[in-house]
C-alpha positions in Angstrom: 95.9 -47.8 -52.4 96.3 -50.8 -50.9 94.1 -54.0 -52.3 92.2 -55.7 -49.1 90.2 -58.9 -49.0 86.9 -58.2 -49.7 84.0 -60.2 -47.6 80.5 -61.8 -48.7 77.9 -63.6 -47.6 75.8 -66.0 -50.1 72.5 -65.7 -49.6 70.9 -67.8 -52.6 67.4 -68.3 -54.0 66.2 -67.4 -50.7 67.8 -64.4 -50.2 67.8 -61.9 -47.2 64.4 -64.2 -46.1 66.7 -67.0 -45.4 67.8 -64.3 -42.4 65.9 -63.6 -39.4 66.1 -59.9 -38.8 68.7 -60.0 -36.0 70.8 -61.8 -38.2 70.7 -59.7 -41.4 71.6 -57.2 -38.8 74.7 -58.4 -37.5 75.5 -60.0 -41.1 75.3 -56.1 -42.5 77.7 -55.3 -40.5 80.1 -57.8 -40.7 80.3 -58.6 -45.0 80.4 -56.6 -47.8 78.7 -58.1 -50.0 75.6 -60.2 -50.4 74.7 -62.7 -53.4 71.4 -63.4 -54.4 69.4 -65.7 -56.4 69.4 -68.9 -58.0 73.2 -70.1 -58.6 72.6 -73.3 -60.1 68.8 -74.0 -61.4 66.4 -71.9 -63.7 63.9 -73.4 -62.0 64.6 -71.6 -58.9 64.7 -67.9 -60.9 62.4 -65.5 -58.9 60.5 -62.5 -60.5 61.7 -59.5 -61.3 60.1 -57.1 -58.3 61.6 -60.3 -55.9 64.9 -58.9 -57.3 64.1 -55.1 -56.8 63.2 -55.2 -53.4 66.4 -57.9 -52.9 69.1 -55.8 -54.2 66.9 -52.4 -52.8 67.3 -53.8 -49.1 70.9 -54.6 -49.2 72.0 -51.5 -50.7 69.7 -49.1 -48.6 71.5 -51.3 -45.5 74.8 -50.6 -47.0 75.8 -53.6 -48.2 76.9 -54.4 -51.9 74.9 -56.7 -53.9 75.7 -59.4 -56.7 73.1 -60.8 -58.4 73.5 -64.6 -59.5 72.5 -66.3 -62.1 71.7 -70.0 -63.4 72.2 -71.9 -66.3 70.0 -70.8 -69.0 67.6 -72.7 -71.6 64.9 -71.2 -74.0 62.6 -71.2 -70.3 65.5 -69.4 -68.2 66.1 -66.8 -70.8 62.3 -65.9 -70.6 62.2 -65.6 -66.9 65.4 -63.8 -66.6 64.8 -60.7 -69.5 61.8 -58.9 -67.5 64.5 -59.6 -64.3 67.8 -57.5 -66.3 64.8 -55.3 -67.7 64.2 -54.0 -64.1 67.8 -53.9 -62.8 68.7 -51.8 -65.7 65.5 -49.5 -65.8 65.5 -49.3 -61.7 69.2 -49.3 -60.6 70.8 -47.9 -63.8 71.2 -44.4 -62.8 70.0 -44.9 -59.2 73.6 -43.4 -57.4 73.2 -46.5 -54.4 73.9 -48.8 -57.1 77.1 -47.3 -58.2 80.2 -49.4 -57.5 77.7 -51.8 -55.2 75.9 -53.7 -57.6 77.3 -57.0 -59.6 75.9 -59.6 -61.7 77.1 -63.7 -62.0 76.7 -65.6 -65.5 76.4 -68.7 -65.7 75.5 -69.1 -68.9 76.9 -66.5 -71.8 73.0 -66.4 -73.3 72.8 -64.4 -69.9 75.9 -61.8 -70.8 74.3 -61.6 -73.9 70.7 -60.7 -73.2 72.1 -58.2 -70.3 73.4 -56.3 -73.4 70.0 -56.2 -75.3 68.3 -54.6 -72.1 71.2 -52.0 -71.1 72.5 -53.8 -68.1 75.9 -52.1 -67.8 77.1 -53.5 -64.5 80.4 -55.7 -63.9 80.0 -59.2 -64.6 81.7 -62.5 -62.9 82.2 -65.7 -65.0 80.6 -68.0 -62.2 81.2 -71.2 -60.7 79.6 -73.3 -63.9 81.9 -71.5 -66.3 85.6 -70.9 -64.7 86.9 -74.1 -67.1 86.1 -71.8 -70.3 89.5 -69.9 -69.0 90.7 -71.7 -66.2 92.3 -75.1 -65.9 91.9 -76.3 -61.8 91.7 -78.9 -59.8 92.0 -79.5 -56.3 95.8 -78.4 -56.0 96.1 -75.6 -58.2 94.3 -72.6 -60.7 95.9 -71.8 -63.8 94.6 -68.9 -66.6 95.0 -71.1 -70.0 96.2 -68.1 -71.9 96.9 -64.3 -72.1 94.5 -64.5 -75.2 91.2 -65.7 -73.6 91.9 -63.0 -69.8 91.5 -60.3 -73.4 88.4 -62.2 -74.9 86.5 -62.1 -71.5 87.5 -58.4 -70.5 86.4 -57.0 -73.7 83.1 -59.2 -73.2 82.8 -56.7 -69.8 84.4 -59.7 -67.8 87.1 -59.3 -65.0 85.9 -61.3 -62.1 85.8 -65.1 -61.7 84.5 -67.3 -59.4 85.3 -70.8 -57.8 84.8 -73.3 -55.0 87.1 -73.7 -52.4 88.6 -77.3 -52.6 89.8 -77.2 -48.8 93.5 -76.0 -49.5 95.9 -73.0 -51.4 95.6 -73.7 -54.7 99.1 -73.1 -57.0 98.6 -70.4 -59.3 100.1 -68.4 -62.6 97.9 -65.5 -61.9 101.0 -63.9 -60.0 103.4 -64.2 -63.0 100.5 -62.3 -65.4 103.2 -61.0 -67.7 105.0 -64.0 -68.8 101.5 -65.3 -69.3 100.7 -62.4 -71.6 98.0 -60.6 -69.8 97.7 -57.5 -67.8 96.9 -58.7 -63.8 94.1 -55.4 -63.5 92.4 -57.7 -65.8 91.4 -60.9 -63.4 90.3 -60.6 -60.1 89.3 -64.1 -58.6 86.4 -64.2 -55.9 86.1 -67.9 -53.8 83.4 -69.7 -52.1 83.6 -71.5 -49.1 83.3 -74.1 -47.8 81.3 -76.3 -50.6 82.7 -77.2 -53.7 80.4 -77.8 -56.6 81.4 -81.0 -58.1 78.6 -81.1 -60.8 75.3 -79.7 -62.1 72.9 -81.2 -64.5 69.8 -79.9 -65.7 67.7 -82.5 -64.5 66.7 -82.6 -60.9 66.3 -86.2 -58.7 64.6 -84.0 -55.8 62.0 -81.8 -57.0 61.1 -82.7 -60.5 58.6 -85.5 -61.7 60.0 -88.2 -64.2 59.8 -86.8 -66.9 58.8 -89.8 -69.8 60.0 -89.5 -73.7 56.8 -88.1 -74.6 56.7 -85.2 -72.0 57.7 -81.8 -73.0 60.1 -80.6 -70.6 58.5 -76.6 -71.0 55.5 -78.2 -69.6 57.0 -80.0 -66.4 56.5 -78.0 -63.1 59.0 -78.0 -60.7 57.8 -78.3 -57.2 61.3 -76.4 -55.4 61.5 -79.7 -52.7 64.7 -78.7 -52.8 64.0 -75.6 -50.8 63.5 -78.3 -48.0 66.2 -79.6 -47.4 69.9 -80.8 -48.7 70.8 -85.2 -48.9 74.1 -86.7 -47.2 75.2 -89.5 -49.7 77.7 -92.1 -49.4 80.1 -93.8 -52.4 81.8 -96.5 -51.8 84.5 -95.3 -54.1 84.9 -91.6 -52.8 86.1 -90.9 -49.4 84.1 -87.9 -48.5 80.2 -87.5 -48.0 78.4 -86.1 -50.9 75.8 -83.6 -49.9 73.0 -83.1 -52.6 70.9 -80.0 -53.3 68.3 -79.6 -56.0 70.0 -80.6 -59.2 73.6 -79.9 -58.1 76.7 -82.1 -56.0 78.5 -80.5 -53.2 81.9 -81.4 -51.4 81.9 -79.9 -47.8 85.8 -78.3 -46.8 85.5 -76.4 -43.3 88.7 -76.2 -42.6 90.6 -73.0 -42.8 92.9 -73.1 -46.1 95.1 -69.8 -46.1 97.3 -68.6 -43.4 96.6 -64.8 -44.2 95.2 -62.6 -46.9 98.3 -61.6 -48.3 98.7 -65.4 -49.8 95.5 -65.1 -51.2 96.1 -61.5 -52.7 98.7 -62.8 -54.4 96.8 -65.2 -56.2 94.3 -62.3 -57.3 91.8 -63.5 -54.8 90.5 -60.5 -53.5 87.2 -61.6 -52.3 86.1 -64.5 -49.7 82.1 -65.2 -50.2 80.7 -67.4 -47.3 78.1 -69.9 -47.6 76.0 -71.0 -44.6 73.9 -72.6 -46.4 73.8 -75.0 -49.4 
């Protein structure tokens, strides 16, 4: 069978409600998939019935669903177990699910604790973790070695995801022989148009200083974020920045491939859109 480019729409912590119902509508019927939750703050991690009606909508409208995930710390893991608890007790051996439901890590304590609660869906490395096998920068994306494509597919790995960096990037993952890994083994989904250019786990929007004598468990975040995103300027960097929550984005809105056979090639077979940040 022939591979196709696959189409998504990034919905983030807000999911399906950052829609109006007109536009979930036409959305259904123009991607394939649909990712949901926080990306790139534990502090934005919903509950675990938040996430069974999410992924419950979506496939009952017959879309396909991927589930992201933050970075993790003693907090995040506690949030997120009740959340993989439900997905594996509710969707396990529910037949919409089959084939239709995915799960992002950013943070290998979250492969790790999808195993203790029987999660057995497909994982993708996400955007935080891609330098654990890839090299990139803006011009090209390069597996390091044949040895670490093996590590991460017999961790229940295959898919990895990155930013778009506003142009075709130069790649090895056509020449997957000579690099010592079977190709079946990597498939490579891209976000567009924001680039991620860092994360930290503090937050300059929605989090009160936090003093050397505060315990960071006991700090509350107040989502401001939710609100809105920050144009900044640099006098050293070209481009605006635009800041959201805890994490740096590079805008590209240009188109960057001239067809989906250059991207194929490449082993991206999946485009995710983000309209928001």
């Amino acid at each position: 069978m022939k591979e196709t480019l696959e189409t998504g729409l990034r919905l983030g912590e807000r999911g399906a409600a950052a829609l109006t119902a007109q536009e979930l509508s036409k959305a259904l019927a123009r991607f394939e998939w649909f990712y949901t939750g926080a990306e790139f703050c534990e502090n934005l991690l919903k509950d675990a019935a938040w996430h069974e009606r999410e992924i419950s909508s979506l496939l009952d409208g017959g879309a396909r669903a991927c589930v992201l995930t933050p970075p993790l710390s003693e907090k995040g893991l506690k949030a997120l177990r009740p959340v993989f608890r439900r997905l594996a007790s509710v969707f396990g051996g529910d037949p919409r699910a089959a084939g239709r439901l995915e799960v992002t890590v950013n943070d290998f304590g979250a492969l790790e604790l999808a195993a203790e609660e029987g999660l057995c869906v497909p994982f993708s490395l996400g955007r935080l973790l891609y330098e654990n096998m890839f090299f990139a920068d803006r011009t090209k994306m390069l597996a390091l070695n044949g040895e670490a494509v093996k590590l991460f597919a017999g961790l229940g790995v295959k898919r990895f995801e990155f930013s778009t960096t506003g142009r075709l990037l130069g790649t090895n993952l056509d020449k997957a022989a000579v690099c010592g890994f079977d190709p079946a083994d990597i498939s490579v989904t891209l976000h567009y148009p924001y680039l991620n250019l860092t994360t930290a786990r503090a937050c300059a929007v929605g989090l009160p200083e936090i003093g050397p004598e505060d315990s960071v468990p006991g700090i509350n975040c107040r989502r401001e974020c939710a609100l809105c995103a920050f144009e900044v300027e640099q006098p050293l960097i070209k481009e605006k920045l635009l800041v959201k929550g805890n994490t740096v984005f590079l805008k590209f809105p240009g188109k960057f491939y001239s067809s989906p056979a250059t991207l194929l090639k490449r082993r991206v077979n999946r485009l995710v859109y983000s309209p928001f940040l």
